[in-house]
C-alpha positions in Angstrom: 18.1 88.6 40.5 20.6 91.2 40.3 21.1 93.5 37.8 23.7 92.9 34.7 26.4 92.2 35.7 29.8 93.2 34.3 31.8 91.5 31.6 32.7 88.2 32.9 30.1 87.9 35.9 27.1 85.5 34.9 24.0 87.3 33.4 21.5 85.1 33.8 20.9 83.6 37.0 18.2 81.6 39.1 16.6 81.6 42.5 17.6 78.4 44.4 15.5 76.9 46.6 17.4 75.1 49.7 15.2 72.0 50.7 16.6 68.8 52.4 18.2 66.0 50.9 16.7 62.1 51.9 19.7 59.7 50.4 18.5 56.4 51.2 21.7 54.3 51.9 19.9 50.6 52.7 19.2 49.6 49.2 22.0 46.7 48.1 21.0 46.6 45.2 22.6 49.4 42.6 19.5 50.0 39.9 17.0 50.3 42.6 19.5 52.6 44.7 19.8 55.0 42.1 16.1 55.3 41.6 15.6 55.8 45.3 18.4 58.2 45.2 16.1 59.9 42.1 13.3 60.0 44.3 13.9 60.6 47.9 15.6 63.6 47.3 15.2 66.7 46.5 17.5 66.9 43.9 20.2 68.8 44.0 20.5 72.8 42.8 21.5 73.8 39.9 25.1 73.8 38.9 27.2 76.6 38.6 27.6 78.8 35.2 30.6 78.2 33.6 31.7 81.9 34.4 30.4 82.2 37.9 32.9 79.1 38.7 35.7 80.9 37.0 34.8 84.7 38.8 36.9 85.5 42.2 33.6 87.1 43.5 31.1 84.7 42.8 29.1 83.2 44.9 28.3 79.4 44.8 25.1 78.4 45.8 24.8 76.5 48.8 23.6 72.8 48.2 21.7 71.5 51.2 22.7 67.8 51.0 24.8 65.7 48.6 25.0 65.8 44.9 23.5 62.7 42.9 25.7 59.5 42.5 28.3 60.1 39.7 26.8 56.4 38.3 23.6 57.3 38.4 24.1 60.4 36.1 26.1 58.4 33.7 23.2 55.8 33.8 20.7 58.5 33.0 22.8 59.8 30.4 22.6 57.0 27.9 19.1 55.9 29.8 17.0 58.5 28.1 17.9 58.4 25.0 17.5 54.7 24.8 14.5 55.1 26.1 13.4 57.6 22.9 15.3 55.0 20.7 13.1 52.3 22.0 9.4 54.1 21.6 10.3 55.3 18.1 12.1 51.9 16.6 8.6 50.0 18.0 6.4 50.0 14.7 8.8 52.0 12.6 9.7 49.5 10.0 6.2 48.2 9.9 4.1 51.0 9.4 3.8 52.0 5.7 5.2 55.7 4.9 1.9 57.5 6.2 0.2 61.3 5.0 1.7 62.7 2.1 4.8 64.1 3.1 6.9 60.9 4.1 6.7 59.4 0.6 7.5 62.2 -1.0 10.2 62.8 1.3 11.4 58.9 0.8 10.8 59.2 -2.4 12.5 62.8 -2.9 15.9 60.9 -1.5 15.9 57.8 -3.5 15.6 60.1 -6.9 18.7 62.2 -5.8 20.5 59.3 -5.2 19.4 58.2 -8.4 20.6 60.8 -10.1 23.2 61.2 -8.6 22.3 65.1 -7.6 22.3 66.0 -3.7 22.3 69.7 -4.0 18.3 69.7 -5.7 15.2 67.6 -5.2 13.3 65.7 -7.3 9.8 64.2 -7.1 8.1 62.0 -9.7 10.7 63.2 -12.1 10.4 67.1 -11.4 11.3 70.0 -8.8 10.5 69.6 -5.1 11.5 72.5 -3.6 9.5 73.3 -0.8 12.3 72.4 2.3 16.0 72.6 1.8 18.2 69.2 1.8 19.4 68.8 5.0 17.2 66.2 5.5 17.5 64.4 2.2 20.8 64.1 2.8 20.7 62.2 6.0 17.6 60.1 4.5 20.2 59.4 1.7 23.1 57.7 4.4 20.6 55.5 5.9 19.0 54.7 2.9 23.2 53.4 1.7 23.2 51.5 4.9 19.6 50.6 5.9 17.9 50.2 2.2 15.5 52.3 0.5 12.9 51.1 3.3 10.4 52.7 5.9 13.2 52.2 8.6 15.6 53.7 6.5 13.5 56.8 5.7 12.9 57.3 9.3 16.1 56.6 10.9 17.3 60.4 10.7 14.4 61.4 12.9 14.1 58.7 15.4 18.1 59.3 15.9 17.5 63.2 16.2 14.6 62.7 18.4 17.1 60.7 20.5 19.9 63.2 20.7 17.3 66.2 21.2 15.8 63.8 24.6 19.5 63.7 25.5 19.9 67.5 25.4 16.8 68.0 27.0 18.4 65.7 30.1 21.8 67.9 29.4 19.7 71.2 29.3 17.7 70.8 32.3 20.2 69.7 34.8 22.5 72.6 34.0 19.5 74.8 34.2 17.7 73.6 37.4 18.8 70.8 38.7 19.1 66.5 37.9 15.6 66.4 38.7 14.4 69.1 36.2 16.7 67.4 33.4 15.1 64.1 34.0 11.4 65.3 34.0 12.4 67.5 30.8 14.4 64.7 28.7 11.6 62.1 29.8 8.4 64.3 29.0 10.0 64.9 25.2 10.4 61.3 24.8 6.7 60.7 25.6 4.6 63.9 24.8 2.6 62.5 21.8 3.4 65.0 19.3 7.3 64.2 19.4 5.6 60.4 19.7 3.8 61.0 16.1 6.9 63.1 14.6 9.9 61.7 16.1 8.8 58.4 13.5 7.8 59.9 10.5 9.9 60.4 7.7 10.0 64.5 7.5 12.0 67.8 7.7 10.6 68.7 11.3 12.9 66.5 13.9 16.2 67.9 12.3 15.0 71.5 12.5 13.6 71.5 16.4 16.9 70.0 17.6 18.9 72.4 15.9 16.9 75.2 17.0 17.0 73.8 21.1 20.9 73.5 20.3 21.2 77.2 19.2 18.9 78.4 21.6 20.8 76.8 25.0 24.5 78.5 23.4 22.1 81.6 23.3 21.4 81.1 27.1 25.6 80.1 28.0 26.8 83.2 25.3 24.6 86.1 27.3 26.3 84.3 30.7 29.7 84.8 29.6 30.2 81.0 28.6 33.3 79.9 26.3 34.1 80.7 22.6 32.9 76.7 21.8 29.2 78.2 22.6 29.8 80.9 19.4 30.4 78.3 16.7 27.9 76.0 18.6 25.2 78.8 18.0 25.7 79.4 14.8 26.5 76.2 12.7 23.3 75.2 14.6 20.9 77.7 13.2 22.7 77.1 9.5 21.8 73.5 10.5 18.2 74.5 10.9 18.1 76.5 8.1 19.1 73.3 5.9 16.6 71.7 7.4 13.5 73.6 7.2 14.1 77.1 6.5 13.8 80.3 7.7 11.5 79.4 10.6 15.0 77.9 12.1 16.1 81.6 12.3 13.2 83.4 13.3 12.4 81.4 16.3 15.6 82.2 18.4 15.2 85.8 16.8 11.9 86.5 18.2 12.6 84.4 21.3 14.9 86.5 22.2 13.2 90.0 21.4 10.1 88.5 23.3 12.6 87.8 26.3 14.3 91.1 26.5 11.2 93.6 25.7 8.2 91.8 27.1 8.9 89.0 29.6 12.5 90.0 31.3 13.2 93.6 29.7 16.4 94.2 31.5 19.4 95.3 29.7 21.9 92.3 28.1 25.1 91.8 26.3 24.3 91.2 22.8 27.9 92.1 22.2 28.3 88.4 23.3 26.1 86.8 20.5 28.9 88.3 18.4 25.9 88.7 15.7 27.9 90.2 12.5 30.4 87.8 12.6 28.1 85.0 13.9 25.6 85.4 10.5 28.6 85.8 8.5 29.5 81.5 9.6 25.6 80.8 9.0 25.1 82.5 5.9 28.1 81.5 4.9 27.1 77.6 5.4 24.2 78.1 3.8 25.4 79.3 0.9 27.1 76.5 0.5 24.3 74.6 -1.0 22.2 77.5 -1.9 24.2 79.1 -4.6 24.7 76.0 -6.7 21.1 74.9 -5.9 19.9 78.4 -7.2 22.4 78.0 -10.1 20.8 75.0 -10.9 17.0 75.7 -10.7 17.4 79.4 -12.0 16.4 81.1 -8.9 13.3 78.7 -8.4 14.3 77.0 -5.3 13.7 80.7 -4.1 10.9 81.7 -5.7 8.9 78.6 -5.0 10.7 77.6 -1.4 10.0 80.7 0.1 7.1 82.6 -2.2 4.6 79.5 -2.6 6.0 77.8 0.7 6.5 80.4 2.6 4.5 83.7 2.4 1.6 82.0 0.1 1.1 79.8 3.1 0.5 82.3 5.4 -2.3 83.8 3.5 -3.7 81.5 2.1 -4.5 77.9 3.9 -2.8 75.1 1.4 -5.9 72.7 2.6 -8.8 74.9 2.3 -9.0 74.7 6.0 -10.8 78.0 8.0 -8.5 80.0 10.2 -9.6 79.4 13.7 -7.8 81.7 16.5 -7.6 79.4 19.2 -6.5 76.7 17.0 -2.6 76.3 18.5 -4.1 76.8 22.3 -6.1 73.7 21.7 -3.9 71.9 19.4 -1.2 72.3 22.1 -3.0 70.4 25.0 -3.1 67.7 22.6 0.3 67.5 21.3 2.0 67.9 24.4 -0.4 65.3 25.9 0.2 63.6 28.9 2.4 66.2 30.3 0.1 69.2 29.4 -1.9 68.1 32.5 0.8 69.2 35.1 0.4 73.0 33.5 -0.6 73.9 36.8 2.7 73.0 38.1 4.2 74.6 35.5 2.3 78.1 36.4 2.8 77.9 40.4 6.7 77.6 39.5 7.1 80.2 37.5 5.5 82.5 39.7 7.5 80.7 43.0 10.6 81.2 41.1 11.0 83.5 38.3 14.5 84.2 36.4 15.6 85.3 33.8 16.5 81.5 32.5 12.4 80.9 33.1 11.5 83.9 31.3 13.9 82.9 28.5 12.4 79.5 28.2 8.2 81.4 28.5 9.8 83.6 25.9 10.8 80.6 23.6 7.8 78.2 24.2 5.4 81.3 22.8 7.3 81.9 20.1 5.4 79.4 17.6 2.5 80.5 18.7 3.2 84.6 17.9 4.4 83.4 14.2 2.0 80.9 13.2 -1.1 81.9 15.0 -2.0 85.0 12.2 -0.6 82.3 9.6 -3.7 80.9 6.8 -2.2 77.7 7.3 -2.7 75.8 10.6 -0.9 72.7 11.7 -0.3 70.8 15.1 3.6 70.4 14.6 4.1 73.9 13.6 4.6 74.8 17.5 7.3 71.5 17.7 9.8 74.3 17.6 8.8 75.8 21.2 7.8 72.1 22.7 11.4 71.5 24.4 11.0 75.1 26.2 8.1 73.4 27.9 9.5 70.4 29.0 12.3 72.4 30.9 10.1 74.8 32.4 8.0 71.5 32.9 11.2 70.6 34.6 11.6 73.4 36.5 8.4 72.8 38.3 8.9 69.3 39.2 11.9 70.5 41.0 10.3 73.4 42.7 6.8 73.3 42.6 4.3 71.7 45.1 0.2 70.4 43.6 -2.2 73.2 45.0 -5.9 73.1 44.3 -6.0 74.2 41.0 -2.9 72.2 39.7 -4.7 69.4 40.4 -7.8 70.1 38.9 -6.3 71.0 35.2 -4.4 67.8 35.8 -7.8 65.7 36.3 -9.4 67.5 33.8 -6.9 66.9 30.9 -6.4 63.2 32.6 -10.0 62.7 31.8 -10.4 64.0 29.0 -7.6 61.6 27.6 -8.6 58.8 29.6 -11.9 59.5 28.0 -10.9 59.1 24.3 -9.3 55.9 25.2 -12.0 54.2 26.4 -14.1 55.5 23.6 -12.1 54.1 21.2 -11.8 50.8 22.5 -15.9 50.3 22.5 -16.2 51.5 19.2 -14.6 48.4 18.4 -16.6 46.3 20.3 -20.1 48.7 19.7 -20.8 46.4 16.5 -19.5 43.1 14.5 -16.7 44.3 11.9 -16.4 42.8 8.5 -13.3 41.0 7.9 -12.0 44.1 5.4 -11.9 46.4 8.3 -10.2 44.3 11.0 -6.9 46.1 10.5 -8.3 49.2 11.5 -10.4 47.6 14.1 -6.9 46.4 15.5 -5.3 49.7 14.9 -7.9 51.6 16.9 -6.7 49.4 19.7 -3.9 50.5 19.1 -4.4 54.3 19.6 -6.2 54.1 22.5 -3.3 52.1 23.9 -1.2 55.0 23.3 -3.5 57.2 24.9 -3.7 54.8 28.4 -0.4 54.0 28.2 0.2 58.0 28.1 -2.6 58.2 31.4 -0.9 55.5 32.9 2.8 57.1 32.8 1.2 60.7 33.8 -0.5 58.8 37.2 2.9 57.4 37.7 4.8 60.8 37.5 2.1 62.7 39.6 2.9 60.0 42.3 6.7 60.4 42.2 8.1 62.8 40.1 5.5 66.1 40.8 4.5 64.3 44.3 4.5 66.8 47.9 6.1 64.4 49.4 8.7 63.6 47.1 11.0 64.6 49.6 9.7 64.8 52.6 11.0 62.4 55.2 7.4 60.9 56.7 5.5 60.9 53.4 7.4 59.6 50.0 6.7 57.4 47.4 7.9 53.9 47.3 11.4 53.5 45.3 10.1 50.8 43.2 7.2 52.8 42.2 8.7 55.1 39.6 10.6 52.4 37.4 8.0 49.8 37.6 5.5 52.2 36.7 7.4 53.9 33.8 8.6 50.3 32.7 5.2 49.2 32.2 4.0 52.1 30.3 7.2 52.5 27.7 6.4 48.8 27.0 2.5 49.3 26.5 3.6 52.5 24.5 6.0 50.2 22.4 3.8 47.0 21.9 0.5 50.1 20.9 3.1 51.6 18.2 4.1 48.0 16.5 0.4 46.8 16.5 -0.8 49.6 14.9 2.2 49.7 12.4 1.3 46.0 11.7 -2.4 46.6 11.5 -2.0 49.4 8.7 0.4 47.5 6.5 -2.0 45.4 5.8 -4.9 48.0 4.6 -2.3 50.0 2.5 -3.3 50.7 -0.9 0.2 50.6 -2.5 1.5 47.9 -0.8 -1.4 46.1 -1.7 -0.8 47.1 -5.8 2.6 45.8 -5.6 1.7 42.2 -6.2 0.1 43.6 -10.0 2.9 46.1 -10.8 5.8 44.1 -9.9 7.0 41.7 -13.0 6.0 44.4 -15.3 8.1 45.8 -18.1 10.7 49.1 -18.0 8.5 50.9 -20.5 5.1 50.7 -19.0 3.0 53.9 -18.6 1.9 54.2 -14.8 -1.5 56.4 -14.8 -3.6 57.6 -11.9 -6.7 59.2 -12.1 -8.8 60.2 -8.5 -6.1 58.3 -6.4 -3.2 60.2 -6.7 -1.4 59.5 -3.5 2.7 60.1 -3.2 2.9 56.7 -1.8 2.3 54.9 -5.2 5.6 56.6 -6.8 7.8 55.4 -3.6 6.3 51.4 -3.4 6.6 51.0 -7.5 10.0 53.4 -8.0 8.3 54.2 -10.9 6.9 57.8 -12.6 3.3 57.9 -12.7 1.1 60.5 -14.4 -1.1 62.0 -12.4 -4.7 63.2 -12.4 -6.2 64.6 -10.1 -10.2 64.1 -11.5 -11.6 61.2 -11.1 -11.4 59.9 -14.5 -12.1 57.1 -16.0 -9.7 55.1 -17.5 -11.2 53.4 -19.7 -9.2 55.3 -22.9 -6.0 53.7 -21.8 -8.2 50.7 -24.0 -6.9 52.6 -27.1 -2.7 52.9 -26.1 -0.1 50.3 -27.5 2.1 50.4 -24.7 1.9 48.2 -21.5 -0.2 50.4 -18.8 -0.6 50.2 -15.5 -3.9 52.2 -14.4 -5.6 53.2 -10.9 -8.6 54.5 -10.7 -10.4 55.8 -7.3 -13.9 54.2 -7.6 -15.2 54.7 -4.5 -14.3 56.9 -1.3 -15.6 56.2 2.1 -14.8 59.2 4.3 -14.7 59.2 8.6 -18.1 60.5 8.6 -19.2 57.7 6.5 -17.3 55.3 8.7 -18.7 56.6 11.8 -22.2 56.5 10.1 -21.4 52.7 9.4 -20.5 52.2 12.9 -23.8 53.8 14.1 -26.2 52.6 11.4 -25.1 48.5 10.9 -25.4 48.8 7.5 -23.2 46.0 5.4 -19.4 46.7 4.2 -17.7 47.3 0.7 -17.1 44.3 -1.0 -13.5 42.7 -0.8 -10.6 42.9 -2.8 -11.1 40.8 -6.1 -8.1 38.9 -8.2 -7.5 39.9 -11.9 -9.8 39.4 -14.2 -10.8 39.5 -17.3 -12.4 43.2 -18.8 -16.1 42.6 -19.9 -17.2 41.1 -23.7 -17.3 44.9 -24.6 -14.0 45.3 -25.1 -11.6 43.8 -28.0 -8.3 43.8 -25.8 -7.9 40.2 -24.5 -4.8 41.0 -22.5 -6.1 43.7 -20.0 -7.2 42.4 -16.7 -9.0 44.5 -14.2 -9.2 44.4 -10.4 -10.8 46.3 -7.1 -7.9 46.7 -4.5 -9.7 48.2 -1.2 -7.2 50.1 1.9 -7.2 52.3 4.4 -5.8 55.9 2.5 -3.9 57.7 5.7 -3.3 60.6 3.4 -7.4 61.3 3.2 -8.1 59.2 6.5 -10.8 57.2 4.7 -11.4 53.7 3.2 -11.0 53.6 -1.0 -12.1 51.3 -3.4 -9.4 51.4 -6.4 -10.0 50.0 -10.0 -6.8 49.1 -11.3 -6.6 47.9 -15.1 -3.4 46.4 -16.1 -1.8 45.3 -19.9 1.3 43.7 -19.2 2.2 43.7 -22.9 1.8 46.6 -25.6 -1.5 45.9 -28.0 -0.6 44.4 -31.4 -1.7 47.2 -33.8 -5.2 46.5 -35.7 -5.1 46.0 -39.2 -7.0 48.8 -41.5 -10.4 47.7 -42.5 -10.2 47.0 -46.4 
């Protein structure tokens, strides 16, 4: 590495590693040629910077074969983001709105649109201002175009997720190489974390790819690139900040304070972030939107947003959760699952080849963890932000790194462990008959552990081809057909897994399953919940429900004169009580039963009571629901004489 460089020399630079190049030139047939050309070779260097191209006395690396087929990069191009496009479009429109969040999201949208105000959120008819709009507002287009559906809802993060694979692809081969920008883009389609929240119908998809955006015009700004790279940077972190906050800021901030003072600490040209005028554009956008929406709520948007969002969040767990340290270290082996089994790979690379790029990209991928390790509240997808930093350095190592002793025993071991799960899912299926009520989530167990094998499936595939020794060795490769057979067969397993278990949970969900009762109702009808007070309920009937959190009865509704509609959690069977069942053999709740008549104790002739049973995703357990229902208001009693 040398040291900075003056004012239009590249600053951050790379080893390259001259190996020889296999082009195979007997395949006929095109699609096959290019995957041979993918595999026998390999892959070329990195191109050069922008300014290293346009600098008398720099030097160009010396590639040690040809460059890849011009049609094969094209192909790759719109390949991988198809490919995204095709594992999060499998089970999307099925699967009801899951968890809390993506109702009220859904939900969120659909009231804006109703009232016709896009610059503040509502929810059940008041305030939601936890996340800014960014992402109501795309929800909104597709819900013009699409319908106020589950596909409509979760079109703006399956399309993100999409273009975010496609920078990936973009990011990696400028970085290190064709190879390194395929294993990147293809690891961020399938790690199961952007599996899980490239679908759902939430704030986090819009915010990582603005942040990866902001963070590669950080990388071409600090090497001299163009003035495009300046507005690209910073429309792309007011971007993030209109998606989810101030977490879009603070992630490149501390990325790159990280990179300069800890992991790199060599002197760099700030001068070209041009940061004064820079947070003059993003503040700027941002107030946009933030002075009217502060106009409007009186300064709440701030006061909740940030104060009960924001800081009361980091001190105080919002799910009464304990704080456990290593939380995020083993959180992370999960989410970035299959592809956290090649962190050996990943660690031999980094200390084969070093750079200031591969520091920048350590420096980002530990980011998350520094800011939301000492926070009270712990989630999986709070480290989302720092995932595509691993898949380029994951990158980086397919391209460089050779399997050693050790690589291949963490890659075993987190194989196993996976491979594990899987199969213990599947016999808890077959461990014990299942009564007919919980055959959906017998079927949707089936479904996760197909995720999971299809996952150790595609990992065996990309150990033998992509991360193989002899990827590009002469005497000892793997065949050509090996790597699109084997990733064909997984994306379709991974595909068929997602739309059974979106199928399977439809048919266990509690508000789908209360639409039949609420449906030919009247305008004026008072929607009550008491015990059951899931988000999901105000999305399926598009009406406002008052909500109780106790487990009340609601028997009183008996006394009101207008036409109710009341729910009523029963009964709650929890996982432990599920896995209990599964052990024990005991018999299962009783089924769903129609409307019926309430019992010769009461007077009111025209309420009808049912038991609706489902699966509640929110809780993760199975509830029995008592829903009471008076289509028409009660005729008033006459006075006793």
């Amino acid at each position: 590495m040398r040291k900075c460089p003056s004012e239009g020399k590249a600053f951050l630079s790379k080893k390259v590693v001259p190996e020889r190049c296999i082009l195979s030139r007997s395949s006929i047939d095109a699609p096959f040629k290019i995957w041979q050309d993918l595999l026998s070779r390999p892959w070329d260097s990195p191109p050069v910077s922008e300014t290293s191209a346009r600098s008398p006395d720099a030097r160009t690396p010396e590639l040690s074969g040809p460059v890849a087929p011009p049609v094969g990069t094209r192909l790759l191009f719109f390949a991988l983001p198809l490919l995204s496009l095709l594992l999060s479009l499998s089970g999307s429109s099925a699967l009801p709105l899951i968890d809390r969040d993506e109702p009220r999201f859904a939900e969120a949208t659909r009231e804006m649109g109703e009232r016709g105000e896009w610059s503040v959120p509502f929810f059940n008819g008041a305030y939601r201002l936890d996340k800014p709009p960014l992402i109501y507002w795309l929800m909104g287009v597709c819900f013009r175009i699409f319908g106020e559906n589950e596909l409509g809802a979760r079109l703006p993060s399956i399309l993100l997720t999409a273009l975010l694979c496609l920078l990936l692809f973009l990011m990696g081969r400028s970085f290190f190489g064709l190879r390194a920008g395929v294993v990147a883009a293809l690891s961020g389609a399938t790690s199961l974390q952007f599996l899980i929240h490239g679908r759902l119908a939430v704030a986090d998809m819009p915010m990582v790819a603005s942040i990866a955006l902001a963070q590669w015009a950080i990388v071409r700004l600090l090497e001299g690139g163009r003035t495009a790279w300046f507005w690209i940077l910073w429309v792309a972190l007011a971007l993030g900040f209109l998606a989810k906050g101030p977490v879009a800021w603070a992630v490149p901030l501390v990325s790159l304070l990280l990179w300069r003072f800890l992991l790199w600490r060599r002197p760099a040209p700030w001068g070209r972030l041009s940061p004064v005028r820079g947070a003059a554009v993003a503040v700027g956008i941002v107030a946009l939107w933030a002075i009217p929406a502060l106009h409007l709520t009186q300064g709440a948007f701030w006061t909740e947003g940030m104060g009960e969002h924001v800081l009361r969040r980091g001190v105080e767990a919002f799910d009464g959760r304990p704080h456990f340290w290593g939380y995020y270290l083993v959180s992370a082996l999960l989410s970035l699952f299959p592809w956290s089994a090649f962190l050996g790979w990943m660690l031999v690379s980094l200390r084969m080849n070093y750079s200031s790029r591969s520091a920048f990209l350590l420096s980002w991928f530990f980011t998350p963890f520094l800011l939301f390790t000492p926070y009270a509240t712990q989630l999986p997808h709070y480290l989302l932000p720092g995932f595509p930093a691993f898949f380029l350095l994951l990158g980086q190592a397919a391209a460089t790194a050779r399997p050693g002793r050790v690589s291949t025993t963490i890659f075993w071991s987190v194989w196993g462990a996976g491979s594990l799960v899987g199969c213990i899912a599947i016999l808890a299926t077959l461990a014990r008959p299942w009564e007919a009520h919980y055959e959906a989530l017998r079927t949707a167990l089936w479904a996760l552990s197909g995720v999971l094998l299809s996952l150790c499936l595609l990992a065996l595939v990309a150990k033998s081809t992509l991360f193989a020794a002899g990827a590009a060795s002469p005497v000892v490769r793997p065949s050509p057909l090996l790597f699109p057979i084997g990733l064909g067969l997984s994306v379709l397993a991974l595909a068929g897994s997602f739309h059974l278990l979106g199928t399977s949970l439809r048919t266990v969900e509690p508000a789908l399953a209360l639409q039949r009762l609420w449906k030919d109702l009247p305008g004026e009808t008072v929607f009550v919940a008491s015990g059951y007070t899931e988000p999901s309920l105000v999305f399926y009937s598009h009406r406002r429900w008052i909500m109780n959190s106790e487990a009340e009865s609601p028997g009183s509704l008996s006394d009101a004169t207008a036409p109710t509609f009341s729910v009523h959690l029963a009964r709650e069977s929890s996982l432990p009580d599920a896995l209990r069942w599964l052990l024990s053999g005991r018999a299962a709740i009783r089924l769903s039963t129609p409307l019926s008549p309430p019992s010769a104790q009461s007077n009111d002739v025209q309420l009808k009571t049912a038991h609706i049973e489902g699966f509640d995703s929110a809780r993760f357990s199975w509830v029995d629901l008592e829903v009471r229902v008076r289509p028409r208001p009660m005729a008033p009693q006459a006075c006793p004489r």
